[in-house]
Each structure stands twice: as C-alpha cells, then as structure tokens.
C-alpha positions as CSV (number, residue, x, y, z in Angstrom):
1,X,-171.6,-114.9,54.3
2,X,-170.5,-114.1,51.4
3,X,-173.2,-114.3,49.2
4,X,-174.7,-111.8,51.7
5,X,-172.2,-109.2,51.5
6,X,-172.8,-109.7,47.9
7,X,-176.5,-108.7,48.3
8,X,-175.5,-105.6,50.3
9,X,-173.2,-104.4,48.1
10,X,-176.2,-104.4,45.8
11,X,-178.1,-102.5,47.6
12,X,-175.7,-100.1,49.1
13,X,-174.3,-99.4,46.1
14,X,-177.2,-99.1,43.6
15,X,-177.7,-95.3,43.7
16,X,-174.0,-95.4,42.0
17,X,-174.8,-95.3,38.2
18,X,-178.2,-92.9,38.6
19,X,-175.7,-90.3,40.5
20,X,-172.8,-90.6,37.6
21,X,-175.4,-90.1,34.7
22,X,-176.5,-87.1,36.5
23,X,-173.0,-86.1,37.2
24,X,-172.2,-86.1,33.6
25,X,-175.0,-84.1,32.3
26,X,-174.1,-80.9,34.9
27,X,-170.4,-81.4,36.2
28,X,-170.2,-77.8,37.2
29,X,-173.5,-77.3,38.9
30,X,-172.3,-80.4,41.4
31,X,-168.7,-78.8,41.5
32,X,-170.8,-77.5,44.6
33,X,-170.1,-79.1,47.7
34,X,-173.8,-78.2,48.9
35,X,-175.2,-79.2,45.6
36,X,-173.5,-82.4,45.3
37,X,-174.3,-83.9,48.4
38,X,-178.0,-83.2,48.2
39,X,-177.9,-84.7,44.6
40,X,-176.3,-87.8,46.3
41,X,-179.1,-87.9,49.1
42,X,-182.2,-87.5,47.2
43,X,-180.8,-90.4,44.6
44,X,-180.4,-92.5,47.3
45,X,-183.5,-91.4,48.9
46,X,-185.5,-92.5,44.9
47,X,-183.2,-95.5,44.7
48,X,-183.9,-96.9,47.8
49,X,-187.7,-96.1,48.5
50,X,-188.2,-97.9,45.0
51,X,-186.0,-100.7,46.5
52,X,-188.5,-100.9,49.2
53,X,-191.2,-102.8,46.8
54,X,-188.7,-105.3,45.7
55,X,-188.2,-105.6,49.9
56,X,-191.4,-106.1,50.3
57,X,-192.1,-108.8,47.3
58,X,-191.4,-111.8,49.2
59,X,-188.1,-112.5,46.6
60,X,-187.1,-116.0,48.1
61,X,-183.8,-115.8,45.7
62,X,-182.6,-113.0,48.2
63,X,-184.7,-114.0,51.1
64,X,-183.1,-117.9,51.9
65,X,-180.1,-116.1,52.6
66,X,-181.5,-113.5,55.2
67,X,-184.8,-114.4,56.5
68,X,-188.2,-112.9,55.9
69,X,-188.4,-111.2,59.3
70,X,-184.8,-109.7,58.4
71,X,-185.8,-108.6,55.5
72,X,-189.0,-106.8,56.4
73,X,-187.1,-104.9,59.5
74,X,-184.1,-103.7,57.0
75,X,-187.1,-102.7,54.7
76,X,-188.7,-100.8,57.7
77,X,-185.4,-99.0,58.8
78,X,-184.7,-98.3,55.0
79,X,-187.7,-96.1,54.2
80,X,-187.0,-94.0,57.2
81,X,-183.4,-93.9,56.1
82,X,-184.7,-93.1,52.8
83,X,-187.1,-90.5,53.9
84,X,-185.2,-88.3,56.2
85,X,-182.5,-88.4,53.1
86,X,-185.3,-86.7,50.9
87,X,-186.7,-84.9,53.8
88,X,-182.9,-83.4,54.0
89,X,-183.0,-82.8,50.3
90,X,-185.8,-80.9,50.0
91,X,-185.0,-78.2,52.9
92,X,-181.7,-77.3,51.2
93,X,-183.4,-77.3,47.8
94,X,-185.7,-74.9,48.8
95,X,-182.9,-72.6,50.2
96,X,-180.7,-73.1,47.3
97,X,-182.7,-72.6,44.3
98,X,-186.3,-71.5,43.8
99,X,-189.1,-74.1,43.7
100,X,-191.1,-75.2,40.9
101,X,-194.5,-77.3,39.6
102,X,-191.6,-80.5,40.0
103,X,-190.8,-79.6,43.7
104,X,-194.1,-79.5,44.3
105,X,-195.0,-82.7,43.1
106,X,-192.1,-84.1,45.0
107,X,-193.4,-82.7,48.2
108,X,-196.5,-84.8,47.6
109,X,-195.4,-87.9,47.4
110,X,-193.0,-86.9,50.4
111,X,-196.0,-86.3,52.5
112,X,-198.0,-89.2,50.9
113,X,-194.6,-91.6,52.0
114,X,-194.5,-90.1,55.4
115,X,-198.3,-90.3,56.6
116,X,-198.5,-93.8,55.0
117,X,-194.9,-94.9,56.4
118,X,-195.7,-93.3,59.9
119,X,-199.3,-95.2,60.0
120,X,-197.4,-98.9,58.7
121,X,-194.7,-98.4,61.6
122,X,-197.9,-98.3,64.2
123,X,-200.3,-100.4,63.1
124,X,-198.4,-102.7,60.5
125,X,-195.1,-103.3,62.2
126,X,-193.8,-104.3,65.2
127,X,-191.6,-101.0,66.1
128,X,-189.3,-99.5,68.1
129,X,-192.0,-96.7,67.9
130,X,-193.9,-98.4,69.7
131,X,-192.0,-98.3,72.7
132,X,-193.3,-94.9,73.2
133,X,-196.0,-94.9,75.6
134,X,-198.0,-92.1,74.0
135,X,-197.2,-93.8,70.4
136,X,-198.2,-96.9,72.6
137,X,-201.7,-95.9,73.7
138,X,-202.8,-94.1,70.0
139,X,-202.2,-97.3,68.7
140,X,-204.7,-99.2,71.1
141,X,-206.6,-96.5,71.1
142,X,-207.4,-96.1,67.0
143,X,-207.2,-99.9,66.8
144,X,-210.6,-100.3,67.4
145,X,-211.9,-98.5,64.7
146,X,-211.9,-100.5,61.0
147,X,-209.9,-98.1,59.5
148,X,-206.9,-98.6,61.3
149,X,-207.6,-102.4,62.0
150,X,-204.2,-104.4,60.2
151,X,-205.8,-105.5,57.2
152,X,-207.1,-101.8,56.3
153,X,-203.5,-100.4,57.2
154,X,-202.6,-103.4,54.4
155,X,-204.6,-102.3,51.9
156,X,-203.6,-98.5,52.4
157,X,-200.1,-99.0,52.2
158,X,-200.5,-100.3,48.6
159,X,-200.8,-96.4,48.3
160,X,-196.9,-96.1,48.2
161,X,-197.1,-97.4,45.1
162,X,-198.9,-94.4,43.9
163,X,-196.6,-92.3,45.6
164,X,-193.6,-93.7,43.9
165,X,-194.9,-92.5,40.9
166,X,-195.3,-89.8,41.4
167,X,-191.7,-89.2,42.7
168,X,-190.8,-90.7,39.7
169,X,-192.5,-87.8,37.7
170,X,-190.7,-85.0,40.1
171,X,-187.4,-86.4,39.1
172,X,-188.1,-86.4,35.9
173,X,-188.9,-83.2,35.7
174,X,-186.2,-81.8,37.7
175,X,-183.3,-79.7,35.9
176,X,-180.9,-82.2,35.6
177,X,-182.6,-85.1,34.1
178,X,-184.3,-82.6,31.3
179,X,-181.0,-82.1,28.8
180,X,-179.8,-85.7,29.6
181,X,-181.6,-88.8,27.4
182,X,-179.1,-91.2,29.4
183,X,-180.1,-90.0,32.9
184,X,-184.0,-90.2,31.9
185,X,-183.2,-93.7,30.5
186,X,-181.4,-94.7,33.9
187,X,-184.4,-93.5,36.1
188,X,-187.0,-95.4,34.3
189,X,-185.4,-98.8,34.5
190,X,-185.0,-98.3,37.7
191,X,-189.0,-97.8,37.9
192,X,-190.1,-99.8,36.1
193,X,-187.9,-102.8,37.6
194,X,-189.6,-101.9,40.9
195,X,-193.0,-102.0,39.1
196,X,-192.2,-104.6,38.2
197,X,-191.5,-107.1,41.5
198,X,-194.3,-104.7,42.9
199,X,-197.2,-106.3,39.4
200,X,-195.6,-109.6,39.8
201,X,-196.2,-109.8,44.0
202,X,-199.6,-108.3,43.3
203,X,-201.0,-110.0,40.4
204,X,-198.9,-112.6,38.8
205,X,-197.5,-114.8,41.6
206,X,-201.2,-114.2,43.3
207,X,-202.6,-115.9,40.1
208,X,-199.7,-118.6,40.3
209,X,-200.7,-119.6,44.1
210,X,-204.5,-119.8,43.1
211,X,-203.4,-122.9,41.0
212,X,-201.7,-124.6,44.1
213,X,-204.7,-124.1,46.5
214,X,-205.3,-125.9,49.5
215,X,-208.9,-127.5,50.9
216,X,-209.2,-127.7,54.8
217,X,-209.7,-131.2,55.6
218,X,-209.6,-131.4,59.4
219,X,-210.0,-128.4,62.5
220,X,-208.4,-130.2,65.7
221,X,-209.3,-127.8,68.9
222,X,-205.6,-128.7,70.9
223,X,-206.5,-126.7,74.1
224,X,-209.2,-124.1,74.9
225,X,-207.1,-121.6,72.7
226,X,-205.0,-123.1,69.9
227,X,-206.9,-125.1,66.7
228,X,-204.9,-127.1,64.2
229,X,-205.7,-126.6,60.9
230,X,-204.7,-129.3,58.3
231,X,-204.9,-128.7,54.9
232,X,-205.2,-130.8,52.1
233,X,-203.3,-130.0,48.5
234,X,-206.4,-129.6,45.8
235,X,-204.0,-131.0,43.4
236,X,-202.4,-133.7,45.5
237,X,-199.2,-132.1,45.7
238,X,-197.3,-130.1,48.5
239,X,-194.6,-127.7,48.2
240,X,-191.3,-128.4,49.7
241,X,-190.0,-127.0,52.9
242,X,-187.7,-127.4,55.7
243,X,-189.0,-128.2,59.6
244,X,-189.4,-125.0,61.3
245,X,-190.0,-122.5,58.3
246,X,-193.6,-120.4,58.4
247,X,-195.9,-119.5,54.9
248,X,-198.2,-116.9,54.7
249,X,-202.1,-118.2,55.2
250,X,-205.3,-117.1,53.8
251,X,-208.3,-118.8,53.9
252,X,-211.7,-118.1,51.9
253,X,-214.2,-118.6,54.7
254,X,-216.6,-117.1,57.0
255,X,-213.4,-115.3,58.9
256,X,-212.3,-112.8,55.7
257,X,-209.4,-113.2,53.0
258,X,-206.9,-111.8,55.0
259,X,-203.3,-112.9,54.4
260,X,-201.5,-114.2,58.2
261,X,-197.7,-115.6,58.0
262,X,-198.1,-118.5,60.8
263,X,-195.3,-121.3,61.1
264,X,-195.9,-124.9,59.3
265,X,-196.5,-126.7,62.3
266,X,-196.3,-130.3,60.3
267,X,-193.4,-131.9,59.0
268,X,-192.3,-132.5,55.3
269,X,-192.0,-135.7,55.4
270,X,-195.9,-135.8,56.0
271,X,-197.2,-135.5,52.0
272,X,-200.3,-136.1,52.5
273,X,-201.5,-133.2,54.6
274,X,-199.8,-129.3,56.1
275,X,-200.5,-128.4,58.7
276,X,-200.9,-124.6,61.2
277,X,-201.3,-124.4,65.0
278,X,-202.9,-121.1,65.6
279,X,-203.6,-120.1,69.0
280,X,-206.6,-117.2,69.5
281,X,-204.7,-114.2,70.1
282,X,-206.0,-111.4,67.9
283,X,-208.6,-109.9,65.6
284,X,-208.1,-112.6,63.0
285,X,-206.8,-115.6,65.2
286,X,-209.9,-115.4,67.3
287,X,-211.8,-116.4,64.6
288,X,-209.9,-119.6,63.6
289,X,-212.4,-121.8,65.5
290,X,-215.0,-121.1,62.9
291,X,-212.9,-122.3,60.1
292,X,-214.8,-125.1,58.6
293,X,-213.9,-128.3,57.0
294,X,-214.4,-127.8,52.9
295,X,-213.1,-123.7,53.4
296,X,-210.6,-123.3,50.8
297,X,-206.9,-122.0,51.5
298,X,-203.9,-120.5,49.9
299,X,-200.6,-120.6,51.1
300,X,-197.5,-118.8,50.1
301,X,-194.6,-120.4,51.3
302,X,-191.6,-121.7,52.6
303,X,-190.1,-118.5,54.0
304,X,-187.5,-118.2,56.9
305,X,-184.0,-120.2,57.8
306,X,-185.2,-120.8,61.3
307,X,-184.7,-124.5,60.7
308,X,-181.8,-127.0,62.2
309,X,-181.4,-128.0,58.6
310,X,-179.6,-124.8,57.7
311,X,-177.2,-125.2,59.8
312,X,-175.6,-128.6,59.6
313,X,-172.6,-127.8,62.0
314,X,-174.5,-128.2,65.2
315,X,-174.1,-131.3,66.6
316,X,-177.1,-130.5,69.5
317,X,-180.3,-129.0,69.2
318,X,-181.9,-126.9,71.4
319,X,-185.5,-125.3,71.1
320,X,-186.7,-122.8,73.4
321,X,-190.5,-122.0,72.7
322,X,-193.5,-120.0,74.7
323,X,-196.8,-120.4,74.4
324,X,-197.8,-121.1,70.6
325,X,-193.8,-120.3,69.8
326,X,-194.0,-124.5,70.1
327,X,-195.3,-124.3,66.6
328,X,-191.8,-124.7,64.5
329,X,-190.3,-126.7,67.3
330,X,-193.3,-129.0,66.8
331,X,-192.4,-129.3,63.2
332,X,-188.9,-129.4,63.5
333,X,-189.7,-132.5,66.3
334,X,-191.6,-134.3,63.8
335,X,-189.3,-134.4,61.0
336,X,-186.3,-135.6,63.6
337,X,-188.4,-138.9,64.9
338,X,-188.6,-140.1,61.6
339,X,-185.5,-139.1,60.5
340,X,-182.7,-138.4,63.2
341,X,-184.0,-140.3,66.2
342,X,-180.8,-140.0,67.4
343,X,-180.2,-136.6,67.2
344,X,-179.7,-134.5,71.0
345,X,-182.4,-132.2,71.5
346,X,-183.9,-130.2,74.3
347,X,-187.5,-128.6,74.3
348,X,-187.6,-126.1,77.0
349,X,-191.8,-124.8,76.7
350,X,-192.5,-122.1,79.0
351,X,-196.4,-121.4,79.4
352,X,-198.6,-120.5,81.9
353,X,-200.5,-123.3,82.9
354,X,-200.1,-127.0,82.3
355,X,-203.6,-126.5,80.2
356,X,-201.5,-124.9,77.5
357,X,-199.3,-127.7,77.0
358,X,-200.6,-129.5,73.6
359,X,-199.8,-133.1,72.1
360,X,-198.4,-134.3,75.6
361,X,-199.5,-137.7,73.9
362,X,-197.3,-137.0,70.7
363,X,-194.3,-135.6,73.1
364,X,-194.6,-139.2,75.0
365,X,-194.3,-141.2,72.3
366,X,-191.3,-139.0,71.2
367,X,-189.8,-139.3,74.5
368,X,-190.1,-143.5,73.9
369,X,-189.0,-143.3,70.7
370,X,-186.0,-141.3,70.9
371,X,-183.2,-141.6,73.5
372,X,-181.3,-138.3,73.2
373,X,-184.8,-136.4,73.4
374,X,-185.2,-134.2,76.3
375,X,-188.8,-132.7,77.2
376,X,-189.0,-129.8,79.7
377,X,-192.1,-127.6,80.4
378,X,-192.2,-124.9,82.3
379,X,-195.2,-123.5,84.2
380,X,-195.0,-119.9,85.3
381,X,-198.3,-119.8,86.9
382,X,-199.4,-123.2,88.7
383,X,-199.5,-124.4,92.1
384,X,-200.1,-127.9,91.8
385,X,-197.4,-128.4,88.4
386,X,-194.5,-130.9,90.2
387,X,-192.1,-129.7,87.2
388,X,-190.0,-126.4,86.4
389,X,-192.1,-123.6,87.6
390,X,-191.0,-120.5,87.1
391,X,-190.0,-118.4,83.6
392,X,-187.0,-119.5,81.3
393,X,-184.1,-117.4,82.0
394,X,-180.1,-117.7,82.1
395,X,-179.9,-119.9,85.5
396,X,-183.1,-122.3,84.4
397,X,-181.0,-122.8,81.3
398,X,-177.8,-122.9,82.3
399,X,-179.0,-125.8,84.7
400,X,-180.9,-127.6,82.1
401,X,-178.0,-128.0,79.8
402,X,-175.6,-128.9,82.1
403,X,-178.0,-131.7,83.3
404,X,-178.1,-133.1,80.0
405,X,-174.2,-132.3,79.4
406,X,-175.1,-130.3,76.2
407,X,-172.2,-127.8,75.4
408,X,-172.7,-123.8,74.5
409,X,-169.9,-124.5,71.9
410,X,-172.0,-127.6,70.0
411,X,-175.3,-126.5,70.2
412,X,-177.6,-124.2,67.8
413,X,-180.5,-122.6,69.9
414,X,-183.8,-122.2,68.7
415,X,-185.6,-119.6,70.4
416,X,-189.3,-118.7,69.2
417,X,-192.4,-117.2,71.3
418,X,-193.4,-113.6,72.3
419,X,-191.1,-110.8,71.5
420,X,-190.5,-110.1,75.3
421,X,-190.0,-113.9,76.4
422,X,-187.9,-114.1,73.2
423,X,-185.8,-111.1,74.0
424,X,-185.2,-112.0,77.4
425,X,-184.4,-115.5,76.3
426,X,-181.7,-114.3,73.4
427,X,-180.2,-112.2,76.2
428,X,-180.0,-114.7,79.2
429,X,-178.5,-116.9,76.3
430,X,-175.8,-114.4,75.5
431,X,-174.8,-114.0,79.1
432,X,-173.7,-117.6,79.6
433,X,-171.4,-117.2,76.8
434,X,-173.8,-118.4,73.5
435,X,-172.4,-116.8,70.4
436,X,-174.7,-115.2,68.3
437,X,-174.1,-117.1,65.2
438,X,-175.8,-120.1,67.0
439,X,-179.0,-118.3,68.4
440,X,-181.5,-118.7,65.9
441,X,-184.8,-117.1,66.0
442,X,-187.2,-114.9,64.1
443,X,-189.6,-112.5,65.0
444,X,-193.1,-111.6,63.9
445,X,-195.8,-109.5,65.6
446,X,-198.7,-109.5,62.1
C-alpha cells in the first residue's frame, strides 16, 4: 500500500517542478488568478499526456504493484483528464491574450490527441463510452471495415507519439519558456524521458524478446471452440511467472503478427513447455485453429497480480471463472496439485453447455488427488446437465460456500470471465459481505 501511494504521489505530483520553473521566470504575469490557474492546467495537461507513454510501456517495476489492466484504465481516464485540462487552457488563452504561430501548433496536436484518443476509447478499449448505444452501434458498425479493425486502430495510435511532439514544440515556443534556459531545460527532460520508455517499448525491448522466442510444438483442439497452444522455449529456457498471470502473444504464422495479451494457462512448475487456452471469439481468435506446429511465437510476459501467490494471507481459495475465464484458474490448479495439495479451493465454472467444459479428465484426477478440492460447473443452458444449472450469482454462491464451510473472512476470490458475468459476480460477492481487498480479478476486452 505504501509503495503505491508512493507511485501516485509521483504521478500526481510531477507537474510540480515544470510549474515552479515557469513561476520563476514571470512571477507577475501568474500574480493573475486567471493566468495562474491555466498555467497550472496546461502543465499538467503536457506532464501527464507525456506520462501516458510511460503508462502504456508495459513498466513491470510499477506494474507488479498495480496490475496491467489497472494500469491501462488509469492511462485511459488520464488522457481524457489530461485533455479537457488543455482543452480548458486553450479557450481562456484565446480570450486572454492573442494567439500566435505556437497556439496554433498547440491546437494541432490538440485535435491530433483528441481524434486519435476518441477512436482508441471505441475501437481499442473497453469503455464506459461504449455504453452508449449510438457510440455502441458506430462501433459495430465501422468495425467491419480494415481501417478501424483493432490492429489498425493499434498501429494509428502510435500517431500520439507525433502529436506529443509537436506539443512539445508549442510549449516551447510559448512566452514563458522563451527568456528562461531553466524552464526550456525542465520541459525537454521531461520529453525526452517519455521518448524514451516510448523507443525502448518500441524498439529495444521488441529486439530483447526476439532473443527469447518461442516455437509452437503442439495445437490441442479442447472443445469445438477453444485450442491449446503450447509453446516450446527456442533456447530451452522459460521465463518465470506466477499461476494465474497472462503475457502478451504474437505469433508469426498464417494468422498475422498481431500482439493478443491471453492468460498462461500452464503452470510454472512445467519447464519444459507454456502454455495458452484461446477460445474462438473474435477477428484474431478465430483464426487460432490454423496455427501450425513449427509457427514461431513471442511472448511478452508475466504481467498481472491476479495470482493466489500474491496474497499469502488467505487461508481458502476460491475461483470463479466463465467460459474461457477458466484459463488462469486452470494454471493456478496446476501449480497447487503439485505443490499445495492440501490447500481449500473451490472452482465454480459457469458455461453454457456441458460441451464447454474442458480437461474434465485433468479436473478428475485433481479431484482424486486433492482432498480439500471442490469442482462445481454450472450449466446455464442444458436440459439434460444433473448439476448446478443456472448462472453464478449471490444465492448459488452463498450456498456453495457454506456447503463446503469456507468463510467470507478467510477466503481470497478469484473472479475471471466476461465483463458482464464478471461484474455481476464482483457485485453478488459484495452483497454477502466480501470485502474488496479479497476480490481479485482483472479485466481485458483486446
């Protein structure tokens, strides 16, 4: 907790030196009220839009403390933050003072950040925005077209980039920054740190991973949907993670180069092979099947704390998945038959047919193997299923742990699957008293 109020502090407080230097070079033009506030806003506004590449550069340092689905919202919310602060400080620019070749530029890259940050938050992110029906429907309805297919979007929003610069060169020519070396010298580190996580995401570390490739040695088809793809280390070595956390995937085959972040459905006490469950649910996943052995991979990872590791304080484990949300559970399951056999855990699995539910033979053996382990599916949409039928909510769950005398108060809940089962889920969890500190979950819609 600490070391994350640390990290916001940071953050939160960054713009500080950039708005003394400028202070000190005109004290009496920011004795205005006016003045001084909008000073304050668009700092904040450069600051923090420059932050946003340093967001987005996967920095596991700062991310093993938040999360990287954490992380990517707060970098989301931040550039809206950031550009209704320089949306603000423009308009009272332009009525305070008369506008120049440097406002001009500045209202370029203000446009280029909005039409690129409006397009990310419908076709890159998974938004409140969306929400909106009308927002709702443009977004199914351009989505067919390549230009606004995820990948493209992708590749577009390296445009900010650009942008950035550009915003660098209005401040730079602005007033203030003009008769103060200091203030000029303040402003460019701060550029060209960003640049910098921004060239090392891009180019260096992308160079790094291409030494650490992987070779796909095996495609297992689990059910008429979901493939399992293990991968084999070309240099005989795997990176270390924790049961539960995801990496981002690309694979050089047939299906494209795009970059997916999919959960490590193996467990790391398996060094011969990793492993991803991918189930067939959009443009790219629908091509998995055609993944052949010999295709070559790279994968960036670990990222995420959704892992029982993490939090050693909970004595009982309980994972709540649906539909290919079994992926990290899976992993997590793995790593605790070889090493806590003993440990309690429940899998509640909600899907809609019992033709969904994958390595029933694996869960048996687990359910042999380990006395405190607890398997229940739960089939929404089956007539002949003699289990749980039905959907996971706050009754279904209440039950379940009562059953198996698990307690609210001992127990960390996983709770993984798609973002309206998972929302429902964290609620109905909630309502039977669950404190937030032990619902555990993260949430991805690439």
């Amino acid at each position: 907790m600490i070391i994350k109020l640390f990290w916001y502090l940071i953050y939160f407080l960054s713009p500080l030196i950039p708005i003394i230097s400028i202070y000190i070079g005109n004290p009496s033009k920011y004795s205005d009220p006016l003045m001084g506030v909008t000073m304050i806003f668009a700092v904040c506004a450069f600051v923090w839009l420059g932050f946003e590449f340093i967001l987005s550069s996967r920095v596991k340092f700062v991310e093993k403390y938040f999360g990287m689905d954490k992380m990517y919202r707060f970098h989301s919310i931040m550039a809206v933050v950031s550009l209704i602060l320089a949306f603000i400080h423009s308009q009272v620019v332009e009525f305070l003072v008369e506008i120049g070749l440097e406002g001009q530029i500045g209202e370029i890259s203000l446009i280029m950040f909005g039409i690129i940050g409006g397009l990310a938050l419908l076709f890159i992110i998974d938004s409140i925005l969306l929400k909106i029906k009308p927002l709702a429907y443009l977004k199914e309805y351009f989505s067919q077209y390549m230009l606004f297919k995820h990948e493209k979007q992708v590749l577009l929003h390296n445009l900010t980039a650009i942008a950035y610069t550009i915003l660098f060169i209005h401040v730079l020519l602005t007033p203030p920054l003009q008769g103060s070396k200091f203030s000029i010298t303040v402003f460019t580190v701060y550029y060209l740190v960003d640049m910098f996580f921004y060239g090392y995401h891009k180019i260096i570390k992308k160079n790094k991973l291409k030494k650490n490739m992987f070779i796909v040695n095996e495609i297992i088809k689990e059910s008429n949907t979901m493939y399992t793809l293990q991968l084999v280390p070309e240099n005989g070595q795997i990176f270390s993670y924790n049961p539960g956390q995801f990496g981002f995937l690309k694979l050089f085959s047939e299906i494209g180069i795009e970059e997916h972040p999919f959960s490590i459905s193996s467990d790391p006490l398996n060094t011969d092979y990793i492993s991803f469950t991918i189930k067939e649910l959009g443009d790219f996943t629908s091509k998995i099947k055609s993944v052949k052995p010999g295709d070559k991979a790279m994968v960036d990872a670990p990222y995420g704390r959704y892992s029982y590791l993490n939090f050693p304080d909970e004595e009982n484990t309980v994972l709540i998945s649906g539909g290919v949300g079994i992926t990290p559970a899976l992993s997590m399951l793995r790593y605790m038959r070889k090493k806590e056999k003993n440990r309690n855990v429940i899998l509640m699995w909600g899907v809609k047919s019992p033709e969904e539910l994958i390595c029933l033979d694996e869960f048996k053996d687990m359910l042999n193997e380990m006395e405190n382990f607890h398997f229940v599916p739960v089939i929404s949409k089956s007539d002949s299923w003699e289990g749980e039928k039905g959907r996971i909510d706050k009754e279904r769950i209440k039950r379940i742990l009562e059953l198996y005398g698990f307690s609210i108060n001992t127990s960390g809940f996983y709770v993984c699957g798609p973002p309206s089962m998972a929302k429902s889920v964290i609620l109905a969890l909630k309502d039977i008293g669950v404190s937030s500190d032990k619902i555990h979950f993260e949430r991805f819609s690439m």
